[in-house]
KEFI-85982 format. One line per 2 residues: their letters; for each residue x, y, z of N, C-alpha, C. Coordinates in steps of 0.05 Angstrom, whole numbers. Last residue first. Layout:
! KEFI-85982
a	X/Y/Z/X/Y/Z/X/Y/Z ~ ...
***
This chain:
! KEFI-85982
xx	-945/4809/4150/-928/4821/4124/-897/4802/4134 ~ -972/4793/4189/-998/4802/4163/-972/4823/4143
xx	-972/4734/4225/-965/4755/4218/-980/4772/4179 ~ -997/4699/4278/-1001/4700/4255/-983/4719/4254
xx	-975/4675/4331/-960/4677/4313/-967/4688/4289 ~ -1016/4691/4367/-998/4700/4365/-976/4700/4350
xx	-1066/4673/4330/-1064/4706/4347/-1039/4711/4353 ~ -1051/4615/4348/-1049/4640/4325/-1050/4654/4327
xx	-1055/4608/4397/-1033/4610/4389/-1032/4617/4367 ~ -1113/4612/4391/-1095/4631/4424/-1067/4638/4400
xx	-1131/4574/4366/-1138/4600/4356/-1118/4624/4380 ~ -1120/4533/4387/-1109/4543/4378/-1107/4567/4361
xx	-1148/4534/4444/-1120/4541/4451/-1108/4536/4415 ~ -1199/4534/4421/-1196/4559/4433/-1167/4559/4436
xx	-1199/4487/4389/-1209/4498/4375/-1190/4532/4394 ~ -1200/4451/4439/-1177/4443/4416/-1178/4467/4405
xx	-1251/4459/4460/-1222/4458/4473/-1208/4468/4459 ~ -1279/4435/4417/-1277/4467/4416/-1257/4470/4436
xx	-1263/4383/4416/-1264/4398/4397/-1260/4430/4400 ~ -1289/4367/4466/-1256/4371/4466/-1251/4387/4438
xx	-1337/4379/4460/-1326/4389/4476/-1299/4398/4470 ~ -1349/4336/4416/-1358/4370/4409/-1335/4386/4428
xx	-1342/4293/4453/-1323/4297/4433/-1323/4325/4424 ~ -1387/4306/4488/-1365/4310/4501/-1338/4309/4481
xx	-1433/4304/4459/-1420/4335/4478/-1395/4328/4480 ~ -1458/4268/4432/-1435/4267/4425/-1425/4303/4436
xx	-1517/4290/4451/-1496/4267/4453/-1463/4255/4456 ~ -1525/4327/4422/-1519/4326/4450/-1509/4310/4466
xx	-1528/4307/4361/-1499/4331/4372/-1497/4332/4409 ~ -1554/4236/4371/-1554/4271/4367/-1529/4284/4369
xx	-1538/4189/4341/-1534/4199/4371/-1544/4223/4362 ~ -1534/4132/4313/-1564/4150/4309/-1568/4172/4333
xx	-1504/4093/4296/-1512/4101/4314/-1537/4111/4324 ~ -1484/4124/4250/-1490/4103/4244/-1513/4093/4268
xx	-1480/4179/4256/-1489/4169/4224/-1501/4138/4229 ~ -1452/4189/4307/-1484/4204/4297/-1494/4186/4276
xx	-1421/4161/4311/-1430/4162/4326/-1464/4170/4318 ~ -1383/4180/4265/-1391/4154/4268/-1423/4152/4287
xx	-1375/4230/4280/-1384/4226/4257/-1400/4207/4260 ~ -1351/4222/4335/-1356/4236/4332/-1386/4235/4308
xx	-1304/4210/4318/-1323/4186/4343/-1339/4198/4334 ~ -1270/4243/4280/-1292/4220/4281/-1306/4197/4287
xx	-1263/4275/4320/-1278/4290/4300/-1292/4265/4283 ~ -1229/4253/4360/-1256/4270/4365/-1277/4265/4343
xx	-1192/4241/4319/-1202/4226/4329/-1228/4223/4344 ~ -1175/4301/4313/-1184/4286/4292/-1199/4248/4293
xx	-1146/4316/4364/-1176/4323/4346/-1187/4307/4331 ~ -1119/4264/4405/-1112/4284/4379/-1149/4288/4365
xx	-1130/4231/4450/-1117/4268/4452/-1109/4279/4427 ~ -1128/4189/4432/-1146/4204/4444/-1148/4229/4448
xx	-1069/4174/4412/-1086/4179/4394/-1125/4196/4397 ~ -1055/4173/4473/-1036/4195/4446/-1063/4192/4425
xx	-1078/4126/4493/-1079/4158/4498/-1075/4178/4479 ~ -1049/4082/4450/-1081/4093/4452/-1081/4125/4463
xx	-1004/4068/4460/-1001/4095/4438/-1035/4103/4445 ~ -1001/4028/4502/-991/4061/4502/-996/4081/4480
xx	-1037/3987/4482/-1041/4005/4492/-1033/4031/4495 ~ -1025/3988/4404/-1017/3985/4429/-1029/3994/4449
xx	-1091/3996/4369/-1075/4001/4380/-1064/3999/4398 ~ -1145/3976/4355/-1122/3961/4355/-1100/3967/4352
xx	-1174/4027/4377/-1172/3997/4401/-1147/3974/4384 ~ -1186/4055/4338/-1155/4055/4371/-1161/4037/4379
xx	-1192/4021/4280/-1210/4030/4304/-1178/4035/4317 ~ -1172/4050/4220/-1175/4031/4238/-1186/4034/4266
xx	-1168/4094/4191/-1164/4068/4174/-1177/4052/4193 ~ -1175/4133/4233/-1189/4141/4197/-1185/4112/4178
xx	-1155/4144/4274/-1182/4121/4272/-1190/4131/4247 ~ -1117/4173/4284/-1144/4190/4296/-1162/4172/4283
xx	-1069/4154/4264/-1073/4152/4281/-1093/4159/4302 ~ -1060/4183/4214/-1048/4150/4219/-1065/4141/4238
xx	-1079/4230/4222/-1091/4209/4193/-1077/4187/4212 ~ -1049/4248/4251/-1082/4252/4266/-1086/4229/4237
xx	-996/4251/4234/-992/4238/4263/-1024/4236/4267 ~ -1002/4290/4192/-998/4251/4188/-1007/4239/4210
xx	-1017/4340/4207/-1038/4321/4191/-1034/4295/4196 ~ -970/4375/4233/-998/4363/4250/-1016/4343/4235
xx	-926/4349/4203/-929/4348/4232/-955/4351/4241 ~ -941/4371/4143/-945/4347/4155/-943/4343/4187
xx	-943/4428/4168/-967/4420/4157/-964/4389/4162 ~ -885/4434/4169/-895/4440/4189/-932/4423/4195
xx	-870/4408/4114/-863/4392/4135/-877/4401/4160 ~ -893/4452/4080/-902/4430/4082/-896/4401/4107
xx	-866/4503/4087/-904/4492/4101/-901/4466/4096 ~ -821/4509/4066/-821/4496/4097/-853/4488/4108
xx	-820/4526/4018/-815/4504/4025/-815/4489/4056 ~ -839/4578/4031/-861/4559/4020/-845/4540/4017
xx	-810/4606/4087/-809/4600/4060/-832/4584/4055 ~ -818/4611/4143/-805/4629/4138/-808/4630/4108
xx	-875/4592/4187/-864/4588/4159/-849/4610/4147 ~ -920/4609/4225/-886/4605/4228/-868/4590/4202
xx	-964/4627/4198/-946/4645/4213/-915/4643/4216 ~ -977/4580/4176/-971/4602/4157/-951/4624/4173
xx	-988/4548/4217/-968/4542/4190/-960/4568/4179 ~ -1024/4575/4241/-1002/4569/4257/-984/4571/4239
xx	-1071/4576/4203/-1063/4595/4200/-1041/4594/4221 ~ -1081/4516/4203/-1066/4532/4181/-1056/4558/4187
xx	-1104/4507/4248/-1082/4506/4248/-1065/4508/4219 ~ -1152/4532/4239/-1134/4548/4262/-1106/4541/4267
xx	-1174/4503/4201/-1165/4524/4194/-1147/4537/4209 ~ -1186/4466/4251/-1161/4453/4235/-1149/4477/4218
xx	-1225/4491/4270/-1209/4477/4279/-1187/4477/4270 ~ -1266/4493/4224/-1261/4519/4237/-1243/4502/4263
xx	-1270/4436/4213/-1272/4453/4199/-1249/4481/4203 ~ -1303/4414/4254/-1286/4405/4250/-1262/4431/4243
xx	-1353/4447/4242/-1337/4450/4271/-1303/4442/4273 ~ -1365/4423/4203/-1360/4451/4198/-1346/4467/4228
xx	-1374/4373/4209/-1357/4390/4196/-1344/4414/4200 ~ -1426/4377/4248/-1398/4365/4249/-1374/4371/4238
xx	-1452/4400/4213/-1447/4415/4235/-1425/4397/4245 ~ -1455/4345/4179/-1445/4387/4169/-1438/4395/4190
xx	-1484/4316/4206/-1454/4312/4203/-1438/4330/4183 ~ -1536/4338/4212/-1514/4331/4242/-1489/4335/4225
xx	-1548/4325/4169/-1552/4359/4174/-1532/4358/4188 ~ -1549/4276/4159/-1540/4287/4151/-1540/4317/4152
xx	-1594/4265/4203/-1572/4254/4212/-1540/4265/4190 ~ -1637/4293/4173/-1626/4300/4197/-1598/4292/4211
xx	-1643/4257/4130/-1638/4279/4124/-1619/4298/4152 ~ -1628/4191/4171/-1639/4202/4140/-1625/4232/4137
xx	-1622/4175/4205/-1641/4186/4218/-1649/4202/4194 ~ -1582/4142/4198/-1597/4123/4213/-1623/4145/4209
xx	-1550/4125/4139/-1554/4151/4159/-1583/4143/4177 ~ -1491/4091/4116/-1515/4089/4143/-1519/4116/4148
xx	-1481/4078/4051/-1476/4089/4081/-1495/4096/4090 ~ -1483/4049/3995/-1501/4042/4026/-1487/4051/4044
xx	-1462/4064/3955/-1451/4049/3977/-1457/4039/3998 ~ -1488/4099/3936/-1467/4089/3911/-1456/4063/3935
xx	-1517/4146/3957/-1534/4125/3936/-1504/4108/3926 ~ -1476/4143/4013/-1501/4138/4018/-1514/4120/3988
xx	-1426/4166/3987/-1420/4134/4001/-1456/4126/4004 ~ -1449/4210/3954/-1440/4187/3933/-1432/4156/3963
xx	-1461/4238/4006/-1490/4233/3980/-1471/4209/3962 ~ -1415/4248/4016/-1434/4233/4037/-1452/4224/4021
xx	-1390/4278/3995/-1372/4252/3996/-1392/4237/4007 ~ -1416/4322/3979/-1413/4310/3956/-1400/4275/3962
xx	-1419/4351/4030/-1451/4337/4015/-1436/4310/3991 ~ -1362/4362/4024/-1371/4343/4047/-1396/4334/4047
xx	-1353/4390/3980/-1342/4375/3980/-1349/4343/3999 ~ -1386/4435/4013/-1397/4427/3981/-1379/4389/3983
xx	-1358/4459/4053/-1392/4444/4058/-1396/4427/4037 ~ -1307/4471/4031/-1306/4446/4039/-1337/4431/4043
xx	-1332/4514/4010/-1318/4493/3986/-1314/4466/4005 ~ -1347/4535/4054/-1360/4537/4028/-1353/4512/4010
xx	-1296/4550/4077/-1320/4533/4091/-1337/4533/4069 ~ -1271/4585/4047/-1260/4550/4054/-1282/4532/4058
xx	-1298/4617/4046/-1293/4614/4019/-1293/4586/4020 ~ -1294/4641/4102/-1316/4629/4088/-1321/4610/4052
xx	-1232/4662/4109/-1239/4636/4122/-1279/4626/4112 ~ -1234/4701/4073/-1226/4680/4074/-1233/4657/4080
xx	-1267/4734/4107/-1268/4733/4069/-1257/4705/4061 ~ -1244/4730/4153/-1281/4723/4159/-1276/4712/4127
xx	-1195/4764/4146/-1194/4737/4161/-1234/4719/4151 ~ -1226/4811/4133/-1210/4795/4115/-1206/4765/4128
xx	-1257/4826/4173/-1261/4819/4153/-1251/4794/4128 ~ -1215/4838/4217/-1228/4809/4219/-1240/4812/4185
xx	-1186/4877/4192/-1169/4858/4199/-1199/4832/4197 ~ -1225/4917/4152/-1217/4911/4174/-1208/4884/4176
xx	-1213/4951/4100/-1226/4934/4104/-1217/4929/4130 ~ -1189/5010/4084/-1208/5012/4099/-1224/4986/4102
xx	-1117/4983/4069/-1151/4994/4066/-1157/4995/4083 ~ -1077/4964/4090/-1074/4990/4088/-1105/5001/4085
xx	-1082/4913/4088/-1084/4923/4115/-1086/4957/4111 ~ -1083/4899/4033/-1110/4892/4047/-1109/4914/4068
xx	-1032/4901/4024/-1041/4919/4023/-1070/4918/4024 ~ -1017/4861/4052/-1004/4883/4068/-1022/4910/4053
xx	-1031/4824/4031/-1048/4827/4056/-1036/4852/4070 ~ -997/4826/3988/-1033/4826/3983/-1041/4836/4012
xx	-952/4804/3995/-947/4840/4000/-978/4838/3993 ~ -934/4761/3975/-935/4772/3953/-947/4809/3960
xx	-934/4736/4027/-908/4744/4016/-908/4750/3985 ~ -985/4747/4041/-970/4755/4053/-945/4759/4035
xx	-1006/4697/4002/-1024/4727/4003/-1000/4755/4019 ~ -980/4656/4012/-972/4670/3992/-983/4698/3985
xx	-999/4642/4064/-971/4654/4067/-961/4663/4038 ~ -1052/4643/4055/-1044/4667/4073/-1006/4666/4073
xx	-1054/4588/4021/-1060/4615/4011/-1054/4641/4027 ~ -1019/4550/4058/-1015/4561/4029/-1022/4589/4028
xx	-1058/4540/4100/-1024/4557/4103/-1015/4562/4079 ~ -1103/4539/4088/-1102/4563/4096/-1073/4570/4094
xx	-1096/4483/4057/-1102/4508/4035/-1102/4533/4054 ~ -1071/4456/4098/-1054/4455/4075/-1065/4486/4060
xx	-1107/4450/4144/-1089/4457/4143/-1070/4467/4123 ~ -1161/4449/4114/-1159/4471/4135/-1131/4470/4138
xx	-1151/4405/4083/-1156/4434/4077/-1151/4455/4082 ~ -1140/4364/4112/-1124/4366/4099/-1125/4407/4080
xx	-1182/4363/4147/-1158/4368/4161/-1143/4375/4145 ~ -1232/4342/4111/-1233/4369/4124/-1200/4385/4131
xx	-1204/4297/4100/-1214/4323/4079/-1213/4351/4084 ~ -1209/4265/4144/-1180/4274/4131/-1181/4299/4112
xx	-1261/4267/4150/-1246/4278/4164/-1221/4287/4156 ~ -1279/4231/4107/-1293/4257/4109/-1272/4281/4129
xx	-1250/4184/4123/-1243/4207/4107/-1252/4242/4088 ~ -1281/4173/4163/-1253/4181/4166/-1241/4198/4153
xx	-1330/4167/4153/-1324/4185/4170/-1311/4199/4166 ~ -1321/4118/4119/-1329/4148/4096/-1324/4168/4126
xx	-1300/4075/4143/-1286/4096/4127/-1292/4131/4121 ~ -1349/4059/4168/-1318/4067/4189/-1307/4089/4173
xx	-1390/4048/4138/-1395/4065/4155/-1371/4073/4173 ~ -1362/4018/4092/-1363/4044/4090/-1365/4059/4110
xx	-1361/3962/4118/-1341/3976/4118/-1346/4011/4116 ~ -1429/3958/4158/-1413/3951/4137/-1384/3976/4132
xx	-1462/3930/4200/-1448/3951/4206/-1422/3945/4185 ~ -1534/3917/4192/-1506/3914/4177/-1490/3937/4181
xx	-1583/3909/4234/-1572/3923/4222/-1540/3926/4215 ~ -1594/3845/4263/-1591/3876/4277/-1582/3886/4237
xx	-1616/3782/4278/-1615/3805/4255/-1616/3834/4269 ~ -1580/3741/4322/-1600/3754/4323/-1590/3769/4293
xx	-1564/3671/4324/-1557/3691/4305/-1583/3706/4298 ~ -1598/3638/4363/-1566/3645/4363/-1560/3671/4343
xx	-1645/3624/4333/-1646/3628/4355/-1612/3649/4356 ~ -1627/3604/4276/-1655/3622/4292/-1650/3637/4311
xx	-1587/3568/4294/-1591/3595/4276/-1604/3618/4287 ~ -1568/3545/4346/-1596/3543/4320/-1592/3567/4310
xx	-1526/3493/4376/-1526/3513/4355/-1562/3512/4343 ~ -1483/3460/4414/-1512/3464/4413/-1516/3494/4396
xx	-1442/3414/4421/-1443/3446/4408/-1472/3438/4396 ~ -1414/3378/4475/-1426/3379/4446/-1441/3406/4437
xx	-1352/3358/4489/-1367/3373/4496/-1392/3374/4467 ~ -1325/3305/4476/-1321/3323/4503/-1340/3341/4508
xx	-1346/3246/4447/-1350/3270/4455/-1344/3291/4476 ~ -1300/3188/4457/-1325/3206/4457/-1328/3237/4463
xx	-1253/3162/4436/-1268/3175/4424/-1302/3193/4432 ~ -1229/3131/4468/-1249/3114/4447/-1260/3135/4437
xx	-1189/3154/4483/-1178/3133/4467/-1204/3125/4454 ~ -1197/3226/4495/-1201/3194/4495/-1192/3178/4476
xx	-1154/3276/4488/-1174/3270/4521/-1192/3239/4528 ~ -1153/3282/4447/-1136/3282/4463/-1138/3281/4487
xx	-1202/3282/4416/-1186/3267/4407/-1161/3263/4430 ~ -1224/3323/4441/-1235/3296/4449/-1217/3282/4443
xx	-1201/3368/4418/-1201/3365/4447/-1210/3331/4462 ~ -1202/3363/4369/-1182/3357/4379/-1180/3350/4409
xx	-1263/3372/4371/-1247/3351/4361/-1234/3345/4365 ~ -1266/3423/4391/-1279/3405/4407/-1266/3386/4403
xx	-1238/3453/4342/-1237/3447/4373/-1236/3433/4387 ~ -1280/3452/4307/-1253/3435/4302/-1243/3430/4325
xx	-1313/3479/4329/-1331/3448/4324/-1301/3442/4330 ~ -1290/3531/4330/-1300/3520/4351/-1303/3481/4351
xx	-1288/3540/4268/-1261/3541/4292/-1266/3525/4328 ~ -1330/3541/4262/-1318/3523/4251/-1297/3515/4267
xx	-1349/3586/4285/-1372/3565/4295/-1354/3540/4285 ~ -1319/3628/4252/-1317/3616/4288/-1322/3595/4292
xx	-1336/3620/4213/-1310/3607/4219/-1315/3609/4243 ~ -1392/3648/4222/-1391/3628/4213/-1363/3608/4212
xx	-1372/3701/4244/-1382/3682/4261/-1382/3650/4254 ~ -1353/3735/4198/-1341/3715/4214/-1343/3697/4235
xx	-1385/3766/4174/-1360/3751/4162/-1349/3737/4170 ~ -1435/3772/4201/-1439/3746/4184/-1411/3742/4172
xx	-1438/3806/4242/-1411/3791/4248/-1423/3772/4227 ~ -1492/3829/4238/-1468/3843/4232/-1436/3828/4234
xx	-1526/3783/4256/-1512/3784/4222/-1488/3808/4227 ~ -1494/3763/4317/-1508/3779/4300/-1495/3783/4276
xx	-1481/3708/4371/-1475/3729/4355/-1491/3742/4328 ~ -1467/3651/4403/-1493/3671/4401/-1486/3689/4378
xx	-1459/3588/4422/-1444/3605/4398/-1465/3634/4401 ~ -1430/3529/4472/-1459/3536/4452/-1444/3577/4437
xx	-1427/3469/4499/-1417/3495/4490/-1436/3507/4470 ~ -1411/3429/4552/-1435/3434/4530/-1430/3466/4524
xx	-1378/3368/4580/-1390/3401/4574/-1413/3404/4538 ~ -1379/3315/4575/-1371/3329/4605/-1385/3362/4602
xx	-1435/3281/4557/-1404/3291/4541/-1403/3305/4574 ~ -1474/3257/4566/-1473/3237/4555/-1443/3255/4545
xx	-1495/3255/4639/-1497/3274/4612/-1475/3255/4595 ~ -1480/3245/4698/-1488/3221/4669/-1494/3238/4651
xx	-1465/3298/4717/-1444/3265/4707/-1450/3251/4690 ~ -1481/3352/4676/-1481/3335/4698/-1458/3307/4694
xx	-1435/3393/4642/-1456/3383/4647/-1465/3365/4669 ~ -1414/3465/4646/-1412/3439/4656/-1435/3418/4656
xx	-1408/3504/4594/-1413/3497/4609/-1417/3473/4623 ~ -1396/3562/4549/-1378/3531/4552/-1389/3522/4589
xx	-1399/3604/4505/-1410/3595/4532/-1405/3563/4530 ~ -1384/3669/4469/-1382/3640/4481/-1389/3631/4505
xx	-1403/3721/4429/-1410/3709/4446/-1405/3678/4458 ~ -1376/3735/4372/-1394/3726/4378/-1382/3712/4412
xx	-1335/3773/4345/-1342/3753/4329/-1375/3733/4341 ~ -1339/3836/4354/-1353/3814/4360/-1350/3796/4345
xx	-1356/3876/4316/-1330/3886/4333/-1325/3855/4347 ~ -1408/3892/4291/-1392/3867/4282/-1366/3868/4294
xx	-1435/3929/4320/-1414/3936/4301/-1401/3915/4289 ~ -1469/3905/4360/-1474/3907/4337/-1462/3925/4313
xx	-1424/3901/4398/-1436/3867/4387/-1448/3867/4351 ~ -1409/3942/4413/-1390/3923/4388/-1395/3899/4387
xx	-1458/3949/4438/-1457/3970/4416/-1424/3952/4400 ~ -1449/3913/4474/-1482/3921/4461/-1474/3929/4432
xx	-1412/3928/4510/-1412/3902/4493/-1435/3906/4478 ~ -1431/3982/4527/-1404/3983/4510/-1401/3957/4492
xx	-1459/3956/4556/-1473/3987/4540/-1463/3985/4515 ~ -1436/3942/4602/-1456/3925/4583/-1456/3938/4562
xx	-1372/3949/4616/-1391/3961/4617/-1409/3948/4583 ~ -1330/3908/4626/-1347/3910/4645/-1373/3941/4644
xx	-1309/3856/4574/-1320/3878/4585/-1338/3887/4613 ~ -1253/3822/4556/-1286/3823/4577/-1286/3845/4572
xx	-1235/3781/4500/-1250/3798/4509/-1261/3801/4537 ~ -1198/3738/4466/-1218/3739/4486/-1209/3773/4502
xx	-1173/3733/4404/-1176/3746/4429/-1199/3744/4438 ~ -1144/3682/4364/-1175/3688/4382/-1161/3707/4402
xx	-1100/3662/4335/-1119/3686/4323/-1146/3685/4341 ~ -1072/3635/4373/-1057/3661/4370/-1081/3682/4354
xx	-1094/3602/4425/-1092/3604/4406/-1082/3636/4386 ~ -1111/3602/4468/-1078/3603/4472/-1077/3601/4434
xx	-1161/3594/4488/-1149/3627/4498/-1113/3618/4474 ~ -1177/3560/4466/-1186/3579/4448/-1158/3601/4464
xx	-1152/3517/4509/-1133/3517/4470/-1147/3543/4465 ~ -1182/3536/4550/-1149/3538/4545/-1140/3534/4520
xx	-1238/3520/4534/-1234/3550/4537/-1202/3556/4537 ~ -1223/3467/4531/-1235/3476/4505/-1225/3506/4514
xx	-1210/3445/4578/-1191/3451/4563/-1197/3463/4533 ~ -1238/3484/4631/-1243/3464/4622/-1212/3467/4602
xx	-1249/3535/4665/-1243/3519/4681/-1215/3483/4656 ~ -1288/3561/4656/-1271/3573/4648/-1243/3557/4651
xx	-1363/3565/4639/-1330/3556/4659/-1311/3562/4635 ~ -1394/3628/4646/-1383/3608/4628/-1364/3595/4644
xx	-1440/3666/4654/-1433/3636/4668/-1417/3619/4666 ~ -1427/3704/4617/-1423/3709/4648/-1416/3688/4657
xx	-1396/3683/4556/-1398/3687/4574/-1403/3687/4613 ~ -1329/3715/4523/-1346/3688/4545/-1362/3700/4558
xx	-1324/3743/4465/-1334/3742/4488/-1339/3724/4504 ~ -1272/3747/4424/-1301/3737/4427/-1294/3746/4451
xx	-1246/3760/4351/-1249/3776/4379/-1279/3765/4395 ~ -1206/3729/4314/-1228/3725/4322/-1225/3740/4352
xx	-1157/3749/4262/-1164/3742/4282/-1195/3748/4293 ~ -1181/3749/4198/-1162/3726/4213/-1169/3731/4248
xx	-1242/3749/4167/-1222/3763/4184/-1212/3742/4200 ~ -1255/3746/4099/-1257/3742/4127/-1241/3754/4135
xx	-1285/3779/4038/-1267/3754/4050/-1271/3765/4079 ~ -1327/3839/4025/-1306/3809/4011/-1292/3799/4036
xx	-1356/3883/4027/-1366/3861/4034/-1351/3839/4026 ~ -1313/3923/4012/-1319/3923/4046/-1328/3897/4048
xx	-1285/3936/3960/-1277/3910/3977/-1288/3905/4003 ~ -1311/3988/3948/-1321/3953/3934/-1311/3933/3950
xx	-1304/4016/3995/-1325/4018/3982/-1333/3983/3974 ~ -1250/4024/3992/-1260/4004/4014/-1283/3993/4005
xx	-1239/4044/3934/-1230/4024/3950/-1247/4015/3966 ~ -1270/4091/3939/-1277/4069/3933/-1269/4040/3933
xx	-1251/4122/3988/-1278/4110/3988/-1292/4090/3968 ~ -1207/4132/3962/-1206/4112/3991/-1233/4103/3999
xx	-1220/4161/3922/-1202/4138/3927/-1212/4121/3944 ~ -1245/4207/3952/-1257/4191/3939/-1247/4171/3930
xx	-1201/4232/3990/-1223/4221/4001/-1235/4188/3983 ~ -1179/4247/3939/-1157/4227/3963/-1187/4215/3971
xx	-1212/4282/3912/-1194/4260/3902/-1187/4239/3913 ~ -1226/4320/3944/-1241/4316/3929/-1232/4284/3925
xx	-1185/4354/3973/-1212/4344/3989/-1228/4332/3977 ~ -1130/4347/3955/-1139/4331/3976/-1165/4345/3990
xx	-1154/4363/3898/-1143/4335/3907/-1145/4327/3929 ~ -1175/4407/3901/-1187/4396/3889/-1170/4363/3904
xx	-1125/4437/3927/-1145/4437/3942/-1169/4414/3926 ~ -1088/4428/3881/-1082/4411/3910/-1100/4416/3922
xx	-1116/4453/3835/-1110/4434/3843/-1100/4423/3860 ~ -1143/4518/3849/-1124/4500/3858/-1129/4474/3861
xx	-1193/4531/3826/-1178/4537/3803/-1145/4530/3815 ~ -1226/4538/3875/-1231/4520/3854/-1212/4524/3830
xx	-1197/4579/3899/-1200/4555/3911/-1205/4532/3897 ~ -1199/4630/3867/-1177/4613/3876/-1175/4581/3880
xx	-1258/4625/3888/-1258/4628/3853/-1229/4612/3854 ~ -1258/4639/3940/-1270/4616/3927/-1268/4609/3894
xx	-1234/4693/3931/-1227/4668/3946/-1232/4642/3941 ~ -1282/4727/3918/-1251/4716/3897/-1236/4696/3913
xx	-1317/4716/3952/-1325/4712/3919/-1295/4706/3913 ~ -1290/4728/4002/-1304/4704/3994/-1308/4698/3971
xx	-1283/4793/3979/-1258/4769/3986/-1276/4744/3992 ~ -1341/4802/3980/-1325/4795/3956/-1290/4792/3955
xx	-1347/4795/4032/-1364/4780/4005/-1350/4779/3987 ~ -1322/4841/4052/-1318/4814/4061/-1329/4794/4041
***
C-alpha cells in the first residue's frame, strides 16, 4: 500500500492538470480578490429598520422604493449579529416620530460597524440626500422634515474586519479540493484500468482495498500540502482570519480532508461510468460546475433567487464552505459546525454506495 502511495504521489506531482487545478486556479483567484478586496463601494445598500422604527413616514417610502436599498428583517437576533459583523449590513435604520413642537416632524438616526466602513459612509449620504428631497417636497419654506442625529463614536461600533479574503480563500480552498477529488481520481483509475495496471494489481497478492487506500492517500497528501500552502499565503500575504490561530487551522484540514474523501467518491463514479477518456470530462463537469457556480465560492446564496437557494443547499460543496467560513472566521469548533459535517458525511455514504457499484477494475 505505501508504495502505491509513493508512486502515486510521484504521478501526482509530475501531472500538470493536478498542479493547476489545485495549485494555480485557487491561487489566481486568491489574488485577484486578494488585491482588489479593500477597493471601491457597493451599489446596492442592504439595511435594517429598526424595532421601533415608524414606518409610517415618506423618508422610509422613497428608501424602500428605491432600487439600490434592500430592506431587510430578520427574525432571528443571532443571525442579525453575525451579518452585522460580516459587513452583510450596510447599517441599522431608525426613523422616529417627534413630538408636535419638536422643531422637524421626525428624527432619524444611522448605527452600523467598521466592518461595513465600505459602505455605511454612502449610506449616511444616501440618507442626508433623502431627507432633502423629502423636505424639498413636503415645504415651500423649506424646513427640515426630519433631522439626522449621527456620532461616530457612538453609532459606528469597532468589531473585527470581515474582509474579502475571508469569503474567497474558503471557496477556493474548496473548489481545490472538488476539482481533485473529482478530475485527478477519474483520470488516474480510468487510465490505470484501461492500460490493464489495475487488472494486473488484481491478479497480485495486494488486496482490492489496498490499492484503493495506495491511491486514495497519495491524493490526500498532495491535496493536505496544497491546502497548508493556500491558507499560509491568504493568512502572511493577505490577512486571512484565523480567529483561534494554529487550532483554527488544524480545524480547516480536518475540514478538508473530510471534504476531500467526499468528492474522491465522486471520481471514482466518473471513472466507473466513463466508457472513453473523452467522456470524463463532461461527466466530471456535471458534478463540479453546478457546486463552483453555485455552493457560495464567489458569492453568498443569499444572493440567490429564492428558488435556486434550496438547490444550492443541497449541494456539498456549499456544506463544505459554511463550513470553512464558519470555523476561520467565526471562531466555531468542528462541533459546531455538526450539522454541515453531517450532511457531508450523508453525502459521503450514498456516494461511496454508488461507487461500489459502478466502479469497475478492467
Amino acid at each position: 500500500m505505501l508504495a502505491i502511495t509513493k508512486a502515486s504521489f510521484k504521478s501526482i506531482l509530475r501531472s500538470p492538470s493536478s498542479v493547476v487545478f489545485s495549485f494555480v486556479f485557487p491561487f489566481v483567484f486568491i489574488l485577484v480578490f486578494g488585491f482588489i478586496g479593500g477597493s471601491g463601494g457597493q451599489q446596492l445598500f442592504r439595511i435594517v429598520m429598526a424595532s421601533n422604527a415608524d414606518t409610517t413616514n415618506a423618508i422610509y417610502s422613497k428608501l424602500k422604493a428605491m432600487p439600490n436599498v434592500r430592506v431587510l428583517k430578520y427574525t432571528d437576533s443571532a443571525r442579525l449579529t453575525l451579518d452585522i459583523q460580516k459587513g452583510k449590513i450596510a447599517g441599522i435604520v431608525n426613523i422616529t416620530k417627534n413630538a408636535a413642537t419638536a422643531a422637524s416632524p421626525y428624527s432619524i438616526s444611522l448605527k452600523s460597524t467598521t466592518s461595513s466602513n465600505d459602505s455605511w459612509p454612502q449610506l449616511k449620504s444616501l440618507l442626508e440626500s433623502t431627507v432633502d428631497k423629502v423636505s424639498d417636497s413636503a415645504y415651500r419654506n423649506r424646513p427640515v422634515y426630519a433631522l439626522f442625529n449621527f456620532d461616530f463614536k457612538k453609532d459606528i461600533s469597532e468589531i473585527r474586519e470581515y474582509k474579502t479574503i475571508d469569503f474567497i480563500l474558503p471557496g477556493q480552498l474548496g473548489f481545490s479540493l472538488l476539482s481533485l477529488g473529482v478530475f485527478g481520481v477519474a483520470f488516474t483509475f480510468f487510465n490505470l484500468r484501461n492500460q490493464l495496471v489495475l487488472k494486473r494489481f488484481f491478479a497480485t497478492p495486494i488486496s482490492k482495498t489496498h490499492i484503493i487506500l495506495g491511491e486514495g492517500l497519495s491524493r490526500i497528501m498532495f491535496q493536505m500540502i496544497a491546502a497548508i500552502v493556500i491558507i499560509g499565503a491568504g493568512y502572511l500575504f493577505f490577512g486571512f482570519t484565523l480567529v483561534h490561530g494554529v487550532w483554527t487551522f488544524l480545524q480547516m484540514l480536518v475540514l478538508s480532508f473530510i471534504g476531500l474523501l467526499l468528492f474522491m467518491g465522486f471520481g471514482f463514479i466518473v471513472s466507473g461510468l466513463a466508457k472513453n477518456d473523452s467522456t470524463i470530462p463532461p461527466f466530471a463537469n456535471l458534478i463540479t460546475m453546478p457546486q463552483f457556480l453555485m455552493g457560495g465560492t464567489f458569492f453568498s446564496i443569499d444572493a440567490f433567487p429564492t428558488w435556486l437557494q434550496p438547490i444550492s443547499r443541497a449541494m456539498p460543496l456549499t456544506h463544505l464552505n459554511a463550513a470553512m467560513r464558519s470555523v476561520a472566521f467565526e471562531g466555531h469548533n468542528l462541533w459546531e459546525v455538526k450539522n454541515e459535517i453531517g450532511v457531508l458525511l450523508l453525502w459521503t455514504v450514498i456516494v461511496y454506495v454508488i461507487a461500489t457499484k459502478v466502479f469497475k477494475w478492467e
